[in-house]
C-alpha positions in Angstrom: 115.1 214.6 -96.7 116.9 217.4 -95.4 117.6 221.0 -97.5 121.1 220.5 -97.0 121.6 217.3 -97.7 119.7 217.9 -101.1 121.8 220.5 -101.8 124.6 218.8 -100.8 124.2 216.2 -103.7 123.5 219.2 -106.1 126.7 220.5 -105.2 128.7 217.4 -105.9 126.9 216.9 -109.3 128.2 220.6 -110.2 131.6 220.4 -109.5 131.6 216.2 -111.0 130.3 218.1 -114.1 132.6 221.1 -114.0 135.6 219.0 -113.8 134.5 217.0 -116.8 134.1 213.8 -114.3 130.4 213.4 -116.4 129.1 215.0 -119.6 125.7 216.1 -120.6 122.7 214.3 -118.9 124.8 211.6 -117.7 125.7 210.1 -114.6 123.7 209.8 -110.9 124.0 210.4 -107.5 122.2 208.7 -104.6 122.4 209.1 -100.7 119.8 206.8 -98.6 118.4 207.8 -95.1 116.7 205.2 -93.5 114.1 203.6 -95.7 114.1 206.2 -98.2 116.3 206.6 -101.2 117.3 210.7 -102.7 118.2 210.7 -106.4 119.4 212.5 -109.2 115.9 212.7 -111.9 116.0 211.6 -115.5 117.3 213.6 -117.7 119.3 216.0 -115.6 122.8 217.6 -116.0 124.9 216.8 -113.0 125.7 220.6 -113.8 122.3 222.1 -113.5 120.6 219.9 -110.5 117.4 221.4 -108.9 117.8 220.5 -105.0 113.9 220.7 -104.5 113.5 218.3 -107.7 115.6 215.6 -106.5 113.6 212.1 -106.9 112.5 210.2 -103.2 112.3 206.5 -103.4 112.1 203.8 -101.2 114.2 201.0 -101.3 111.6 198.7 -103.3 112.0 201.4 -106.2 108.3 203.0 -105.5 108.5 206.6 -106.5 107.6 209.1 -103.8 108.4 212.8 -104.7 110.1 214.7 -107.0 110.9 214.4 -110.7 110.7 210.9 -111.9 113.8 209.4 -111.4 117.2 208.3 -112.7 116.0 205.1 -115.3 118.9 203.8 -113.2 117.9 203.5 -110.3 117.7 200.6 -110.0 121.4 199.9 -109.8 121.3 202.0 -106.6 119.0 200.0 -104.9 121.0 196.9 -105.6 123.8 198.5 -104.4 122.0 199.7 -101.2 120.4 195.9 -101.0 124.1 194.0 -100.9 125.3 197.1 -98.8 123.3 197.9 -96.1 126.0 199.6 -94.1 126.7 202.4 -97.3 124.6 205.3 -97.6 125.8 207.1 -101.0 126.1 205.8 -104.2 127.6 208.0 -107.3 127.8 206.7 -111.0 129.6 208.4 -113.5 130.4 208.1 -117.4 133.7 209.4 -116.7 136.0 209.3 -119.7 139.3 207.1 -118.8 136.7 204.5 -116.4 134.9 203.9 -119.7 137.9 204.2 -122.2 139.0 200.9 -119.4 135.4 199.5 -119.6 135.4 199.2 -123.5 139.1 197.3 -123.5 139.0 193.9 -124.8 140.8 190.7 -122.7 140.2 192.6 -119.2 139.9 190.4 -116.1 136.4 190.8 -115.1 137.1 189.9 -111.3 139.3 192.7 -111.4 139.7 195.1 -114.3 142.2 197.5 -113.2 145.7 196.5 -111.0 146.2 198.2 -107.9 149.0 200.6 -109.2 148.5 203.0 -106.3 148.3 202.1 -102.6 145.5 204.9 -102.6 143.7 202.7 -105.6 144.0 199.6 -103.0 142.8 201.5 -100.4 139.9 203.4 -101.5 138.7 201.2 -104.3 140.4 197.4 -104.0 139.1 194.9 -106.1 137.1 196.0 -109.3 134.3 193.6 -111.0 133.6 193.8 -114.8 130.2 193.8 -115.1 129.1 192.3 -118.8 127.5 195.2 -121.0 123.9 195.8 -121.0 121.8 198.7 -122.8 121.5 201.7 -120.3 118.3 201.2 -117.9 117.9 197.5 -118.5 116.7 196.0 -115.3 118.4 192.8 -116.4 121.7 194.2 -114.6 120.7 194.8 -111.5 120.5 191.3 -109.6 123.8 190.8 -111.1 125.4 193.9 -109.5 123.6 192.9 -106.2 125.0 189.3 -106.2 128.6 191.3 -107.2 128.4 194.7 -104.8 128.1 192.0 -101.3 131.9 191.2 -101.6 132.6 195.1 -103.9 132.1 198.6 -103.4 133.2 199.5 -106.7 131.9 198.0 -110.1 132.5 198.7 -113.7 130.0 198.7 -116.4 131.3 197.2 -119.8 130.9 199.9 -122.3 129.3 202.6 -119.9 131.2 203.2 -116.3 131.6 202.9 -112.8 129.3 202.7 -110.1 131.1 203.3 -106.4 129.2 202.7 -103.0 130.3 204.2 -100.1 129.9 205.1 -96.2 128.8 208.4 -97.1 128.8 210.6 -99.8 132.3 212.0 -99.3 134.0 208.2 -99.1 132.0 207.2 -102.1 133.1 210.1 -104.1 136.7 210.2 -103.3 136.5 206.5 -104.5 135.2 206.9 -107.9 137.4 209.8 -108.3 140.4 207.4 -107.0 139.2 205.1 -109.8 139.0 207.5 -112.6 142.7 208.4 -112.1 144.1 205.2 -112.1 141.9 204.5 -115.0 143.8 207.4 -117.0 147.5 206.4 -115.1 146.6 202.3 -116.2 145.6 204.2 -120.2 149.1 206.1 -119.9 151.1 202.7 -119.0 149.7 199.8 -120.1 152.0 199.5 -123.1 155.2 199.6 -120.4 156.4 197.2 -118.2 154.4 198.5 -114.6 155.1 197.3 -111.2 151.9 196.9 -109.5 151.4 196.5 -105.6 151.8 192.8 -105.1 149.3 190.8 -102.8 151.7 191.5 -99.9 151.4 195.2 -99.7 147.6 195.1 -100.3 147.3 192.9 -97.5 149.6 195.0 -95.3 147.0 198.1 -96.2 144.7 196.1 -95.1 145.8 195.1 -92.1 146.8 198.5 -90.9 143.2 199.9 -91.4 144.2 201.7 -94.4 141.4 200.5 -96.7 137.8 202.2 -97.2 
């Protein structure tokens, strides 16, 4: 695990914290090289992440070096395991994704319409994943059955988890996400006029998705 890619993931949790993206000691951040797995540890501020204290894991979950990590990880690994092509995986508590994720009568194949073609193109499709208590392990074959056919998953009552190519792809995402989280919290009591399946599919077909 390379200096600069640890502090490449400290980097990101400071400016995710500094632009109130995640608060306190919430939220993690995960980039896999080969068989081995770099996390954010327990208990850390996204804010205030030591690069030499990152947590090395392999992609069974055994804990390698540094600071015992995330309690959960294992929603990375699932996501690495249906996604063996993505190498970064950030999950936030960001404020509009889980004002969305506590909304009663969502469609839990797809929780937020694609009112943006950036939304359809660098998020698509986004599962409701039922609610479970932060760290239960119960969740994770769930999201792994879910994350094979999406990149992007929201926790009910908690927030999103995004996977992506690399850490850049997989952050623009969740921040894509997070907006149209606060622009679907700004409209949703006003007639809207999302992208119908048409102009998806035409994103689509012109390469324009993530």
């Amino acid at each position: 695990m390379t200096v600069d890619l640890r502090q490449r993931i400290a980097d990101l949790g400071a400016s995710l914290f500094a632009r109130r993206l995640t608060f306190g000691r919430t939220g993690n951040i995960s980039v896999r090289t080969g068989d081995h797995v770099l996390l954010t540890p327990t208990g850390a501020s996204l804010g205030a992440l030591d690069p030499a204290e990152l947590s090395v894991l392999d992609l069974e979950g055994t804990h390698l070096d540094g600071r015992k990590p995330s309690k959960e990880a294992f929603l990375h690994l699932a996501m690495y395991r249906a996604r063996p092509a993505e190498t970064a995986v950030v999950h936030l508590h960001s404020t509009y994704s889980v004002a969305v994720s506590c909304l009663a009568g969502l469609d839990e194949s797809n929780a937020l319409p694609p009112l943006t073609a950036y939304y359809a193109m660098r998020v698509g499709a986004l599962p409701l994943l039922p609610y479970h208590a932060p760290g239960d392990a119960r969740l994770g074959p769930l999201a792994e059955k879910v994350a094979g056919e999406h990149h992007a998953l929201l926790l009910a009552n908690h927030g999103p988890i995004v996977a992506g190519r690399d850490l850049a792809v997989a952050t623009d995402a969740v921040e894509e996400l997070e907006e149209t989280a606060r622009i679907f919290l700004l409209v949703r009591d006003l007639p809207t006029r999302p992208l119908g399946q048409d102009q998806v599919a035409e994103l689509h077909a012109k390469g324009l998705t993530s």
